[in-house]
N, C-alpha and C positions, 0 to 999 in steps of 0.2 A: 220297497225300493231295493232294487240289489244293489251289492258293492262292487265294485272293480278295480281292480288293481292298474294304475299306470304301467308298472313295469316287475319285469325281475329281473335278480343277478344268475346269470347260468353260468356255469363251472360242466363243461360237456366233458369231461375228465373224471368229475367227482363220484364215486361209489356210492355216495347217500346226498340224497335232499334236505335239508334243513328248513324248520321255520320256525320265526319267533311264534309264541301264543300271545300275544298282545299284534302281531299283523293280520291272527285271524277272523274272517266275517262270524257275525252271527251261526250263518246257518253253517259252516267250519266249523267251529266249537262243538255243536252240538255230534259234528259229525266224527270226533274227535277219540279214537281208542287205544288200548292198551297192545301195545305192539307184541308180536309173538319174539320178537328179537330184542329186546332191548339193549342200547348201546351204552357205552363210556366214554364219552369225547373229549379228547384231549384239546384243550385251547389256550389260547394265550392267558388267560386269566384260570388257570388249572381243569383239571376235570370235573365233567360235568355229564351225570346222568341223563340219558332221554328213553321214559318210558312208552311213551307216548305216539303214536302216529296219526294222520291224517291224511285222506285221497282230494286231492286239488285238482281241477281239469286246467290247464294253462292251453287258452285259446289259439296264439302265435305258433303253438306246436303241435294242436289238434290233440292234445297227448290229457292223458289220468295219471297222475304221479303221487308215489307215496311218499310225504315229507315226514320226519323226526320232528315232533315238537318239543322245540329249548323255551327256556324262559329267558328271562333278561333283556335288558334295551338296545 
């Protein structure tokens, strides 16, 4: 069975993609590596490393996109 997502939040402005590691599917996870960039995000609840990336295809924009994977809820 795949999974699907109902939606996203798009930010057509933003420099980097985000996503939680608890939104990702199975086969995501696995698909899931050590970014040659790693970041330091500044957030409302302090900084917060992301080593992490993964390639998500989002259907509504026919697009492959490299998201930062965060943790947290």
């Amino acid at each position: 069975m795949k999974a699907l997502r109902e939606a996203f939040l798009l930010d057509s402005g933003a420099s980097l993609h985000l996503m939680k590691r608890s939104s990702l599917t199975k086969a995501e996870l696995n698909r899931v590596r050590i970014s040659a960039m790693p970041m330091t995000l500044e957030t409302v609840n302090g900084s917060r490393d992301s080593t992490d990336e993964v390639e998500v295809f989002i259907p509504a924009l026919n697009s492959l996109l490299t998201f930062y994977v965060v943790s947290g809820r």
